[in-house]
Structures are given as structure tokens and as C-alpha cells.
N, C-alpha and C positions, 0 to 999 in steps of 0.2 A: 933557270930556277924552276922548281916544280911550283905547278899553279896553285896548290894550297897558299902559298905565299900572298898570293894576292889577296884572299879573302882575310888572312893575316894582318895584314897591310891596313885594310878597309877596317875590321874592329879597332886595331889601334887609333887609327886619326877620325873616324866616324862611328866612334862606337854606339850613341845614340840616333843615328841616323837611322832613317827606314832605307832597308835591302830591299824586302819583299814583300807583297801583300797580295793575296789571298781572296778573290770574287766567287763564291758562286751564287750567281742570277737565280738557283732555282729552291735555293733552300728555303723550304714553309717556315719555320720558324727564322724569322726575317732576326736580326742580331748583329751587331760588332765588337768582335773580339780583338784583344790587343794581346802577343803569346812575349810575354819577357819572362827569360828562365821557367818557363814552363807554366806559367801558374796565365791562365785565362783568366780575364777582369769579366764581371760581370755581363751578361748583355743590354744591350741600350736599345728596349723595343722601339720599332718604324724603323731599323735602318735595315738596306740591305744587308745580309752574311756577307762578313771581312774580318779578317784576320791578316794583322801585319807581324812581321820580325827584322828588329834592327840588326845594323851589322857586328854589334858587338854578341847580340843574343844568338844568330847563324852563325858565329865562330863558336862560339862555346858546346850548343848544340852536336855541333859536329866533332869537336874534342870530347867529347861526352860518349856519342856511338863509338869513334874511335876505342876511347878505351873500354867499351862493353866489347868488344869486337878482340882486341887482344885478351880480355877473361877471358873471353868463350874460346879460345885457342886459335882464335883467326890471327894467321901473321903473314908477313910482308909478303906476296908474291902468291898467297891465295883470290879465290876467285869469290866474289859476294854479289850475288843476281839482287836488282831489284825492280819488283813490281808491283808499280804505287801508280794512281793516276795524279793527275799533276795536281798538287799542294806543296803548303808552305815547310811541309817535312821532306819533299821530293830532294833537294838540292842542298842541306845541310846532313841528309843519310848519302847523298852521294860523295860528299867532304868528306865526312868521316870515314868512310872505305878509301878514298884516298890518302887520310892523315895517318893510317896504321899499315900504310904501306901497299895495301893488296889493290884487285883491279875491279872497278865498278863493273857490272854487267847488267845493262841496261835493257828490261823486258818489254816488247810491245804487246801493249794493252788487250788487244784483239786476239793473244795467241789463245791456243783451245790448250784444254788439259794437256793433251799429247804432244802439243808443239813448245809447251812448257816444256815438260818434262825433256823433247827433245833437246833444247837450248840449255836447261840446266846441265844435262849429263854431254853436250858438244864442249861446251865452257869449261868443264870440269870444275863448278860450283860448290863449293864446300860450304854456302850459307846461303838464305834467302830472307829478302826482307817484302811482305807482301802487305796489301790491304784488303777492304771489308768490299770489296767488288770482286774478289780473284776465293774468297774461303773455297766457295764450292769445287772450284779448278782446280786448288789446291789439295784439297780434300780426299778429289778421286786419285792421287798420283804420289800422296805422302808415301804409302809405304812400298812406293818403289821408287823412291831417289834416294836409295841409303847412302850416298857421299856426302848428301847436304847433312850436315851434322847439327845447322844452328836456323832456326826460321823464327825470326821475328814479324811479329802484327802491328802492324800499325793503325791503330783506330778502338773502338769500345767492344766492350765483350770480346777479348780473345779466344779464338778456340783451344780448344785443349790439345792440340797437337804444336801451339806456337807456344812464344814465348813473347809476353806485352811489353810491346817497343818504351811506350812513355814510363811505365814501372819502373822500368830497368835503368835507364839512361839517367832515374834522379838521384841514384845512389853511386853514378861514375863521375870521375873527377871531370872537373872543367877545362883542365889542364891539359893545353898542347903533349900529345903523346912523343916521348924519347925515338923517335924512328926516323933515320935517315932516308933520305931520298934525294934521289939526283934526275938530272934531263933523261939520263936514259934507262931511267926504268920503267916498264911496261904501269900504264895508269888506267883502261879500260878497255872493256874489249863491246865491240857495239856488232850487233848483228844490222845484216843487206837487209833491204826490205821487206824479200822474200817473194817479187814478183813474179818472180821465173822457178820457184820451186823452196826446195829448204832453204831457209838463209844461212849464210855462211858468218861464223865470228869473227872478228876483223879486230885485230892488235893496236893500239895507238899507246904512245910513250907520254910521257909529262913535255916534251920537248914540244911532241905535236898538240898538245891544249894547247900548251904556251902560245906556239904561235897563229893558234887561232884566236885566242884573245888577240894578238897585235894587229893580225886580217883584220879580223869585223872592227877597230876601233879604226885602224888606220883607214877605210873604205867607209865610215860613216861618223867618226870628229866627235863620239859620244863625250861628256862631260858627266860631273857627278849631278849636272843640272836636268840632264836628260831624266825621262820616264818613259819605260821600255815596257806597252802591249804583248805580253809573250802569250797568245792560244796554242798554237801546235804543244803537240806532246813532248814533255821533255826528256822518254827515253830516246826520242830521233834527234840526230848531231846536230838537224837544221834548227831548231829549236832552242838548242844548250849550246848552241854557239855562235847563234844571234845577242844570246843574255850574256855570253863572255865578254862583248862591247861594254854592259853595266857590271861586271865586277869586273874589270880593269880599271874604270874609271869612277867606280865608286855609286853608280847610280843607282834609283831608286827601278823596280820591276813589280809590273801589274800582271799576276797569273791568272789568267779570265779562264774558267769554268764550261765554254759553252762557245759556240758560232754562230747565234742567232747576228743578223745585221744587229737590232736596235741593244742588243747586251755591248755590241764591240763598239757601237759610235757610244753608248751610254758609260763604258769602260773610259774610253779616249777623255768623256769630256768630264766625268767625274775625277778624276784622278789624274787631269791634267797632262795626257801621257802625248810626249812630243815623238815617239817612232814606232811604228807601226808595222808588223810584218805579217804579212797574209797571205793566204793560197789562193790559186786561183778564183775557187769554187766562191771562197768568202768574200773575195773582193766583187764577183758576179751580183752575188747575194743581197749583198749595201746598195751596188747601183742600182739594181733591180727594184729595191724597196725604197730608197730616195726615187725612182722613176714614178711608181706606184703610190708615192704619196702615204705610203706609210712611216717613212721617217721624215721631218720635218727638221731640217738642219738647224733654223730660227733657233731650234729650244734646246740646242747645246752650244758647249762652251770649245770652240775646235783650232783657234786662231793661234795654239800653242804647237798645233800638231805638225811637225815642219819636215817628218821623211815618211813615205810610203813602200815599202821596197817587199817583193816576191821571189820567190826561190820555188826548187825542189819539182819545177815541171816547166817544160817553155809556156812562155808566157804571151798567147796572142798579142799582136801590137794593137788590137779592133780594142781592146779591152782596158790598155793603160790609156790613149785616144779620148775615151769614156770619161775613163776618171780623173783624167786632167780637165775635162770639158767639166766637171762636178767642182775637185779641188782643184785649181789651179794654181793657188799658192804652195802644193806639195813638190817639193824636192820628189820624183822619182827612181828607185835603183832597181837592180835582179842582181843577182851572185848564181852561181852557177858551181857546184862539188857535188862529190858524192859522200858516201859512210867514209871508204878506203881513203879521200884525203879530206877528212877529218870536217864532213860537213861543206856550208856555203866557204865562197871566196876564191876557191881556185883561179876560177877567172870572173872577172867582175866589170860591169856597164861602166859604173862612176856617177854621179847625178850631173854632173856638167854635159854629158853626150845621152842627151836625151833625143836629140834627131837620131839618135840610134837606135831607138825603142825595136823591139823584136830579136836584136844579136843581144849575145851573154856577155858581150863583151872583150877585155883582154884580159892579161895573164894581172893576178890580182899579186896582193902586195906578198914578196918573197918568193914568189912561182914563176916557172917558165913553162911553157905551152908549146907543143907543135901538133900540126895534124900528118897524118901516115898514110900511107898506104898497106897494101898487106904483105909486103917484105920489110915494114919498119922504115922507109925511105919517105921525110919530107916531102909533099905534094905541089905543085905551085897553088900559087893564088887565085881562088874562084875553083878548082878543082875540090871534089869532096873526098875527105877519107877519115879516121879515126882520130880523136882527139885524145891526147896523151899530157900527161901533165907531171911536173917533177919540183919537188919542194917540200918545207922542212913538214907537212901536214901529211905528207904521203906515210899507208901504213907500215908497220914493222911487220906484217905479214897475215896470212889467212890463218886461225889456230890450227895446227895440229894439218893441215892440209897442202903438202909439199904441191902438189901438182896441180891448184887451184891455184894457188901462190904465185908458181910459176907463168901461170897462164895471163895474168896480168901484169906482173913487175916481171920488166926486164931493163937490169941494173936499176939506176934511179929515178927511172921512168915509170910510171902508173898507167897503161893500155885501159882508159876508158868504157873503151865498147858502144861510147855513142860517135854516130858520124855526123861531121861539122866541117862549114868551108869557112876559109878567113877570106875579107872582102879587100879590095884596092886601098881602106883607109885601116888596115890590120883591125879590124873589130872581126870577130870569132861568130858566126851564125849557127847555132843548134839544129842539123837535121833531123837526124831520127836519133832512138835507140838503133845499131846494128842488129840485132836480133828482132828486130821491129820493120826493117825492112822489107818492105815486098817487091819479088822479082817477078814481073808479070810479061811473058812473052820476048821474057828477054832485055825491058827494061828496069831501070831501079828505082823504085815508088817510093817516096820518104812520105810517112801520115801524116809527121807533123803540117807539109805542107798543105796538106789537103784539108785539115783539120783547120789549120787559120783561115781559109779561103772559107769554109762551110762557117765558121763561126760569125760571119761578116753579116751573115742573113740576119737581118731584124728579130724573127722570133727563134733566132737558137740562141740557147742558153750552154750548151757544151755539146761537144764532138768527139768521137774516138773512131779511127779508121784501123782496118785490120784487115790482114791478109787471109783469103780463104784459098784451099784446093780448086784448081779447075785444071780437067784433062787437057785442055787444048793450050792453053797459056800459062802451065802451072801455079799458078794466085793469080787472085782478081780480088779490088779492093771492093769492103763493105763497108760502110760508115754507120757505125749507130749515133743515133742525133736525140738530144734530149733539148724539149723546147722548153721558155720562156714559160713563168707560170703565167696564163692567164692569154695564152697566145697558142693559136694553132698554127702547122704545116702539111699538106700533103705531100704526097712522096712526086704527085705529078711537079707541084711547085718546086719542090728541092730539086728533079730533074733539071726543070726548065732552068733555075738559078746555077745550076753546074753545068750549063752548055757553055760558060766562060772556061772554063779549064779546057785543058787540050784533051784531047780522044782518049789517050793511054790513062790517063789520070782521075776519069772521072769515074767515080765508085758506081759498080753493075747492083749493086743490091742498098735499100737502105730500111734501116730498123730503127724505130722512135719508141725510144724506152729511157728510163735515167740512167747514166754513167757511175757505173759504179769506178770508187777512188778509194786507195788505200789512205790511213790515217796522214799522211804525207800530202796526200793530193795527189800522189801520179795515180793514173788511169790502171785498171789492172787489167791489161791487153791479154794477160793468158786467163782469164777468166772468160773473156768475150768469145776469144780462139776456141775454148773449149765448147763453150755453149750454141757456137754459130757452127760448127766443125760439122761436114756434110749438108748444111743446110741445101735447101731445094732454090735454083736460081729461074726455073725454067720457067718458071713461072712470071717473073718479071727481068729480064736480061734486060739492061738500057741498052739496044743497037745504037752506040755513038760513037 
């Protein structure tokens, strides 16, 4: 059944029930607001900015754009972009592009004017729905995407080139729109990260939300009791299908504003929120500031909080270690997907095989897994080669891009492109990204490896390893190292601490600067490659 149903479902039996609610830490004029059918109560000075919406007032909402969306000529099988940063309007404008049939396209945040406009006109976007952070981006590229015929604002003072989103929608029926929809009609299209160049548009069916709502509930037992921490952006999959565990089951969801540590433990403990998912960087961040004594766990309320689970980067085992030595009573998970199959879950840990901390796991629920070699042939066990994965989340294809398409499905298999060995107790280990690989002299260097081994040092705070040109060995690994606030490293010390690695393995050059990390958390390895690209070694080659 198409996944509007579910939210369906949730208004009928919980329609006074809070869905969602709305943190931002940073807003000056301090307020809480309460949004039923649109009308804001007053604000209640001393509290932080909050805004909640029940599940009866998120259906309606989104019956509501629905049917602004078929006035405006939008109909079934059109394309509607939206670029909103995360609020309480993010996920009932993305309902509503679902209820009138056409396909959500989901914009990240960071894109520049140009790579808007690229991803509008790749999508073939016939509307946009933007906010009061994007006018300017917007601004410069309006009058060259003449296909978008409808751009809606969402926020105060609309420009005069949009049309105001809250205006509009109080003069549309509340009423479920007349539109059929079935498993296999195309429901959104979500662009790659973009790590490795333009991102590509990636097809996903009602079939495949479906059963990623069934993944994330069945891999983490949500209830309508749960409160679900969601900070990552909700144009990325990992994020909007972590919260499909809370509209499957009806629960309540915290949209926090910001990544500071003390917002996300003051998030957890005001609002009672029992699961938690985080990136690497932020889970670093907590420990780092409980280490330093700037958060003081005493003066929150956390004895509710019973899952901690990571995705969307491998996840040091030095680092969950950590935070079970902090929380100990947390359940820990990871999920492991990509966009193309529809976000986390593919393959999945479980919190019972936590002596497994560092593998992704196994084949998550409805998926099968196998790793390849490069004729497509099963590998044995302990051998590395490409991980591939097949099941109802895998996409219906790259837009408009036959021989992209092909390049990764073949038949009902999904080609990966990261490489990963499965161990003697079939748990799945993450080596590298394949294109991340470095061949140096002939051997095959995975960073991730080298990456957990360097993050082991007391004062690193994150690692990226990267392959550079060299005549003699064609790449040679570099690690840039970014340290621990409040803690130094010389490069003499990093040497001496990397004489534990074997010879081949130990990075010739090292650069101490911050990691830069796309909105998702992975590391952006072609920006480093770019920036280190010819760099000068001679000057310090480690002969090891």
C-alpha cells in the first residue's frame, strides 16, 4: 500500500496525538508555539522556540498542499523539488506531493545556485517549494528554470517572484485528495550525495518507502511510546527513514535545530526522547564535552533513553567503546544503505551482537547480500570484493540515465561500489569505498583501515586517509588528522604511534587541519584529493 496510508492510519486513531515537534536552540526570541490547523497560540515567554503538530493536524496539512498542488496544475507523475531546512512544515509538504500523486524531490541544503538549478532541470521539476535561507539562491536562477511553473515560500515576507505557502493552503480543502495510487508508482526521486561529482537522481516507488518503514521498525521494536531525536537533514534518506520507524508506529518525533553536544543531550532529556541517531562527528562531540566537563549528565533526565544507533559512515569501534564506557545502559545499533536502496538498513548489526561493534552487520530485514568479485562471482569468506545487495528498497533506476543505471543494477542486484569481507560468523565488515581505494606499489590499501587504527590515539578526534600520486609506487597514503579540542599532536608523535602498522600501510605524509564532512557525515575524500593533489612529499617521506 502506498505510504501515505500510514500517516492516514495515525490521524484516524491518534489524531490528537503529537507527531512532531519543532526545537530550535538558537532562536532570540525564546517562545512556544503549538501549530493546530494553522493558527499559532500565543507565545509563553522563558521557554525555549517549540512548535509541535499532531497527527491529525500533519494529515490535514498535507491534504491541504495536496490539493493547492492539483489547482496549480500539478498532477500525478509530475516532479515537485523541495528546499526547506528541517521544520515542522518539512514532512507534511513532503505528504502532500505524495497525496496528489507526483514525486517528492528532495534538495540538499548546501546546494549553490547552480547546482540547484542543475537538480531542478536533471528532475525535470515542474514546482518548487523553498524557504527564507535559499530566497537569494533562488533569486539568482528564477528566470532560468522556466519548466518550474509553481514556487512556493514557505516562511514571512514572501518574495514576489513565489507564491506564500501558509496563504494558500488555508483556503484548500482538508480533504484527502481523489488520486489513486498503487506499490508501484514512482513516490520520489532523491539525489547521491554528490561526493564524487554531480549527483545523480535516484527513482524510488511507494513500494520501496513501504518497506523501509517495515526495515527501521522491524531492526529497532519502535512503539507509539517511543520519541525519536531526528537532527540530520530530512532531504537525506538516512534521516526520513530513521522517522519512518515513528510513522509506522505512531510515535512522537523531536526535530532538533542544531548539533551542539549540550542542545542534543538537553533535546534527549527535555522531551523525553528514548532513540537517538547520530553521526559520527556528533556522537565525538557529546563524548568530548561529558569528558571536558562541560556537560554534566547529573542535570538531565536520560534513564528513558534506551537506543543509540549510527549510520551513513563506518563507524570506529574506538568510538562506540567510548560511549558505552559513558552510557552503558544504551542498546547500541549501525545500519549500513545507501540513497539507491532507499537509505539505512540494507544490512544491519542488530543490538544483541554488539561484540560485533566495527562490521555493518548482516543482510537487514527483507534483503539479501553477497560480496563479488569483479566478474560478479561470490567471493569466499575472509576474501574482499564488492558488496551488492538485492531487495524490495533497491531503486527503479537512475532518472533519465540509461548507462548509469546500468552500471550499477544488474538484474535485481544493486553493485554497491564499496568493498567489504564477510567474517567466519557471516557478519559483513566495511572496507573501503572502491573508488577510495589506494593501489600503492602494487598493494590494496583500504583508509578505512588505517583511519580506525589512527583514531585509536588519545588526542585524534577524526581521520581521513587519501591516496596521493607517486612515480615510483603510483599512490602513497596521506592522512589528514584533525585533533581533540584542547589536545595537541606532532607529526613526530603520529609517526612513532604508526610504527604499529605494517610498512605498506603506514601513511608517507600527514596534515593536521579539520575534516571536512558533507551534511551526512561522510568525509568528502575528493575535496582532500583535490586540494593535496601534487603536494610536495620530499620534504618529509617517512622511510618505514
Amino acid at each position: 500500500m502506498p505510504i501515505t496510508q500510514f500517516l492516514e492510519k495515525n490521524a484516524r486513531e491518534q489524531r490528537d496525538n503529537t507527531a512532531l515537534v519543532e526545537i530550535n536552540p538558537q532562536f532570540e526570541a525564546s517562545s512556544r508555539l503549538t501549530w493546530k490547523d494553522y493558527s499559532l497560540m500565543q507565545p509563553i515567554p522563558g521557554e525555549p522556540f517549540r512548535r509541535e503538530i499532531t497527527w491529525g493536524a500533519f494529515d490535514r496539512a498535507a491534504n491541504r498542499f495536496a490539493n493547492l498542488l492539483l489547482t496549480r496544475g500539478i498532477k500525478k507523475g509530475d516532479h515537485v523539488a523541495i528546499l526547506l531546512m528541517n521544520s515542522i512544515e518539512w514532512l507534511p509538504i513532503y505528504f502532500g506531493i505524495l497525496k496528489c500523486g507526483a514525486l517528492a524531490v528532495p534538495l540538499n541544503f548546501r546546494y549553490t545556485s547552480e547546482e540547484i538549478k542543475y537538480c531542478l532541470s536533471k528532475a525535470d521539476c515542474s514546482a518548487l517549494v523553498f524557504g527564507p535561507e535559499f530566497i537569494g539562491r533562488i533569486e539568482e536562477i528564477v528566470d532560468r528554470i522556466p519548466a518550474v511553473k509553481q514556487i512556493f515560500y514557505v516562511g514571512e515576507d514572501c518574495p514576489t517572484f513565489a507564491d506564500s505557502y501558509q496563504t494558500l493552503i488555508t483556503y484548500c480543502s482538508s480533504h484527502k485528495p481523489d488520486i489513486e495510487i498503487d506499490d508501484s508508482d514512482d513516490a520520489a526521486i532523491y539525489f547521491s550525495s554528490g561526493t564524487t561529482g554531480f549527483p545523480k537522481a535516484i527513482i524510488h516507488n511507494h513500494e520501496s518507502l513501504m518497506h523501509s518503514c517495515k526495515c527501521e521498525q522491524a531492526h529497532h521494536g519502535q512503539t507509539k511510546d517511543d520519541v525519536f531525536l531526528c537532527i540530520p537533514p530530512l532531504y537525506h534518506t538516512g534521516a526520513k527513514m530513521h522517522w519512518f520507524g515513528s510513522l509506522i508506529s505512531g510515535g512522537k518525533a523531536v526535530l532538533l535545530k542544531g548539533t551542539k553536544p549540550e542542545w542534543i543531550i538537553k533535546a534527549a532529556s527535555d522531551e523525553k526522547c528514548t532513540i537517538v541517531w547520530l553521526l559520527v562527528p556528533w556522537a565525538q562531540d557529546i563524548l568530548d564535552s561529558i569528558e571536558r566537563g562541560d556537560i554534566d549528565l547529573s542535570e538531565y533526565q536520560l534513564s528513558q533513553w534506551r537506543l543509540m544507533h549510527i549510520g551513513a559512515q563506518p563507524v570506529p569501534p574506538s568510538l562506540i567503546k567510548r560511549w558505552l564506557t559513558v552510557f552503558p545502559n544504551h542498546e547500541y545499533d549501525t545500519n549500513y544503505g545507501l540513497s539507491e536502496s532507499i537509505g539505512p538498513g540494507c544490512v544491519h548489526l542488530g543490538v544483541e551482537n554488539i561484540h560485533k561493534v566495527g562490521a555493518i552487520g548482516k543482510a537487514g530485514y527483507g534483503w539479501e547480500i553477497k560480496i563479488i568479485d569483479e566478474d560478479g562471482n561470490t567471493v569466499e569468506k575472509g576474501d574482499v570484493g564488492e558488496l551488492a545487495v538485492k531487495g524490495p528498497g533497491v531503486m527503479t533506476c537512475y532518472y533519465k540515465d540509461e548507462a548509469a543505471t546500468n552500471e550499477v543494477l544488474h538484474g535485481d542486484w544493486l553493485y554497491t561500489g564499496d568493498m567489504a569481507m564477510e567474517d567466519d560468523d557471516g557478519f559483513i565488515w566495511l572496507v573501503d569505498r572502491k573508488k577510495d581505494v589506494i593501489i600503492s606499489g602494487g598493494e590494496n590499501l583500504y583508509p578505512v583501515q588505517i583511519e580506525n587504527f589512527i583514531r585509536k590515539h588519545d588526542s585524534v578526534k577524526d581521520c581521513a586517509v587519501i591516496g596521493i600520486a607517486d612515480a615510483r609506487l603510483g599512490e602513497i597514503p596521506l592522512a589528514v588528522i584533525e585533533t581533540k579540542e584542547g589536545f595537541t599532536l606532532t607529526e613526530e608523535e603520529i609517526v612513532d604511534f604508526c610504527m604499529s602498522l605494517p610498512k605498506y600501510k603506514r601513511p608517507k605524509k600527514y596534515i593536521f587541519e579539520e575534516i571536512p564532512r558533507n551534511p551526512t557525515g561522510k568525509i568528502e575524500k575528493p575535496k582532500l584529493r583535490e586540494k593535496y593533489a601534487g603536494i610536495n612529499l620530499v620534504a618529509k617521506q617517512n622511510e618505514m
